[in-house]
Backbone as CSV, one residue per row, in Angstrom:
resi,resn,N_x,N_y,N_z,CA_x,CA_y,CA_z,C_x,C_y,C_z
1,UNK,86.898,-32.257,-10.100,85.560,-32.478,-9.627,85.343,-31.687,-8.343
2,UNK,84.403,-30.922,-8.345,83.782,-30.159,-7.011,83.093,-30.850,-5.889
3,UNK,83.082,-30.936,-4.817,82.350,-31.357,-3.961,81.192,-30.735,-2.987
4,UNK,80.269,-30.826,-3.159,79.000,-30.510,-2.310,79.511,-29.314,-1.293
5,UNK,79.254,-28.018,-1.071,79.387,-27.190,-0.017,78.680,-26.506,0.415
6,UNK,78.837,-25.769,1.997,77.618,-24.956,2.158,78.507,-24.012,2.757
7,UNK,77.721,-22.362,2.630,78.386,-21.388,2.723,77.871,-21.354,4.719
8,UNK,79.480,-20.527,5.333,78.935,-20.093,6.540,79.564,-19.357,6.843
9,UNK,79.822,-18.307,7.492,80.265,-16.884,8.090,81.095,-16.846,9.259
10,UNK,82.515,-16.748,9.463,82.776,-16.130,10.955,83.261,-14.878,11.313
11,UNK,83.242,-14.658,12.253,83.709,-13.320,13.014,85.107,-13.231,14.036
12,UNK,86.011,-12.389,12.908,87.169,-12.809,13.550,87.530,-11.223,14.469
13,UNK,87.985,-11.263,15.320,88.796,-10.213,15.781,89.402,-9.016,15.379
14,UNK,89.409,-7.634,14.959,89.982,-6.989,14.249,91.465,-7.531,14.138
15,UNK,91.936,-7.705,14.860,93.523,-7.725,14.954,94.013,-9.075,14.172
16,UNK,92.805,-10.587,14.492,93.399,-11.545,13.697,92.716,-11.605,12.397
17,UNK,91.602,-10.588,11.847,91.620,-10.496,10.140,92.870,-9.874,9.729
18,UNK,93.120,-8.617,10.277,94.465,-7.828,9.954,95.894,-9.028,9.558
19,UNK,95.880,-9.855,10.366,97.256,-10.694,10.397,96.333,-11.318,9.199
20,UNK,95.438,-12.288,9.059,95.349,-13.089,8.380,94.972,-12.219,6.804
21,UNK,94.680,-11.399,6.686,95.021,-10.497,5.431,96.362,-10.448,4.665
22,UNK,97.572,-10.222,5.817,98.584,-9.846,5.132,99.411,-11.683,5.049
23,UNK,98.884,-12.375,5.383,99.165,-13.531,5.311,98.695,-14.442,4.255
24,UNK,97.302,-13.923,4.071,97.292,-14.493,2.487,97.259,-14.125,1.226
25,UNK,97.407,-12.535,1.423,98.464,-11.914,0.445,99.469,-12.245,-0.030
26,UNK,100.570,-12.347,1.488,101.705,-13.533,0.995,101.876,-14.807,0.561
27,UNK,100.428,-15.805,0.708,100.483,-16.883,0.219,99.785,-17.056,-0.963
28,UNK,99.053,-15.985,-1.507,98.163,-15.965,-2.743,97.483,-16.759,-2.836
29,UNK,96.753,-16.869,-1.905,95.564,-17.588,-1.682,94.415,-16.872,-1.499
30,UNK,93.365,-17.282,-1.424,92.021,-16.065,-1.187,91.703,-17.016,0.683
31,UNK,90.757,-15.716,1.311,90.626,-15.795,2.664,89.986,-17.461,2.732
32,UNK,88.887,-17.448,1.606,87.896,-18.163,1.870,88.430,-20.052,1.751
33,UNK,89.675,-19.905,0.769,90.392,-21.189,0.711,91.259,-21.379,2.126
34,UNK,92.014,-20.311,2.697,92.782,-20.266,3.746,91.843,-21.222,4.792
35,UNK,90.848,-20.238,5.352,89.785,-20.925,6.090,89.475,-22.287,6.085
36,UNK,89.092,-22.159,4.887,88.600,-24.115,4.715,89.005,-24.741,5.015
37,UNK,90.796,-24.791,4.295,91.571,-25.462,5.018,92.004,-25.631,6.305
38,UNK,92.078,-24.354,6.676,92.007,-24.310,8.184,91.260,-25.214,8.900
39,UNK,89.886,-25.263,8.698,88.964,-25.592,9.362,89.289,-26.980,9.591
40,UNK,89.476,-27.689,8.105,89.352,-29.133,7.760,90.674,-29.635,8.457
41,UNK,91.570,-29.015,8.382,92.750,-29.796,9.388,92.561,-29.934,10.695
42,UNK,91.808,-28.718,11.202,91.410,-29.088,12.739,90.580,-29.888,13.097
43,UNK,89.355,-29.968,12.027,88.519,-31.171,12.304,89.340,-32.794,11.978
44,UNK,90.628,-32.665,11.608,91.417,-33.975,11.208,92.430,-34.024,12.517
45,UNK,92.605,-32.939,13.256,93.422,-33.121,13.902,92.377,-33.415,15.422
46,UNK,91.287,-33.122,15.240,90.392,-33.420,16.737,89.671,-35.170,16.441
47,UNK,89.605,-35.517,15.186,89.393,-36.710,15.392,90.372,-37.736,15.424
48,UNK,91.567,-37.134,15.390,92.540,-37.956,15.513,92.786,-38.224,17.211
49,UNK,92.651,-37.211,18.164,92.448,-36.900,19.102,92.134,-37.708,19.602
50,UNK,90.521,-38.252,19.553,89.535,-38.517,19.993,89.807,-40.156,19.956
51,UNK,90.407,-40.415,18.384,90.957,-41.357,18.750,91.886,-42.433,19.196
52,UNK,92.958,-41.082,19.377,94.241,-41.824,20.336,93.518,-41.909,21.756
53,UNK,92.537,-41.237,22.342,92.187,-41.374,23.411,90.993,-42.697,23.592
54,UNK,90.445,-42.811,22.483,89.675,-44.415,22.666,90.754,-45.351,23.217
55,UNK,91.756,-45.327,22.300,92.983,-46.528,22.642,93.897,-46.452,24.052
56,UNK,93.666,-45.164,24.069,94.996,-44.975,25.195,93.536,-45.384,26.802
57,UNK,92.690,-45.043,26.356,91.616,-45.582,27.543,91.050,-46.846,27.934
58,UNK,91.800,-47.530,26.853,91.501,-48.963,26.368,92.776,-49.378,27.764
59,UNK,93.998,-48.649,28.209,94.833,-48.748,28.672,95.626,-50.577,28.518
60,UNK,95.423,-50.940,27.212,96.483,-51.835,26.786,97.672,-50.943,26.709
61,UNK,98.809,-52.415,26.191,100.018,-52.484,25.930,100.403,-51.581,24.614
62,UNK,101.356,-50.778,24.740,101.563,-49.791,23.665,103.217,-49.840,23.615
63,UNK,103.314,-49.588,22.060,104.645,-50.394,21.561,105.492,-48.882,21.443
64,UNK,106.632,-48.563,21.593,107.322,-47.426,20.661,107.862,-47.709,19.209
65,UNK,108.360,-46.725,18.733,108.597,-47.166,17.355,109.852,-48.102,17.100
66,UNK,110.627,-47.530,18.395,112.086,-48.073,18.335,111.748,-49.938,18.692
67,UNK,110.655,-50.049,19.791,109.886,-51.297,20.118,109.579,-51.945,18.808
68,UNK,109.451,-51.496,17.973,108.575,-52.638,16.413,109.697,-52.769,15.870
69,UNK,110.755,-51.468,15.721,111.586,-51.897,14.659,112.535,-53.208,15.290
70,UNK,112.891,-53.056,16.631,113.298,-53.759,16.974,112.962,-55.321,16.549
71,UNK,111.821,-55.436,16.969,110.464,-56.639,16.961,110.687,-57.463,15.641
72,UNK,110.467,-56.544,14.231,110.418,-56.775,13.086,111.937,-56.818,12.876
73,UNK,112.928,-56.871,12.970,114.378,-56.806,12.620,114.236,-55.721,11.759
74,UNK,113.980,-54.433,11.804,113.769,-53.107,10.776,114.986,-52.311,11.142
75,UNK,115.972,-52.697,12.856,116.999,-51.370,12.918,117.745,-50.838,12.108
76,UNK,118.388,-49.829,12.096,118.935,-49.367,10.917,120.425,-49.707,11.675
């Protein structure tokens, strides 16, 4: 199933189309899938961002991992 898209254009640098040419040559991918993905991980990785910083501004109590396993009897 396809999902709803809209076309948009960027302008890259001579030097980083050049790299990103011979890069998805090697991955046999086309530019326009490279991109997307590109795009969509950064927009996953800035709202993730956004929201470790709600919490961490919240400035509660914050556990480590070694802290839960402990907590939960999970040590290995």
């Amino acid at each position: 199933m396809r999902h709803a898209a809209i076309a948009t254009s960027v302008r890259l640098p001579l030097g980083a189309d050049e790299i990103l040419e011979k890069l998805i040559k090697n991955l046999k991918i086309s530019k326009a899938r490279f991109i997307r993905e590109a795009v969509i991980e950064k927009i996953e990785d800035m709202l993730d961002i956004q929201e470790i910083q709600k919490v961490l501004a919240k400035k509660e109590k914050t556990y480590s991992m070694e802290e839960l396993k402990r907590e939960f009897g999970l040590e290995s």
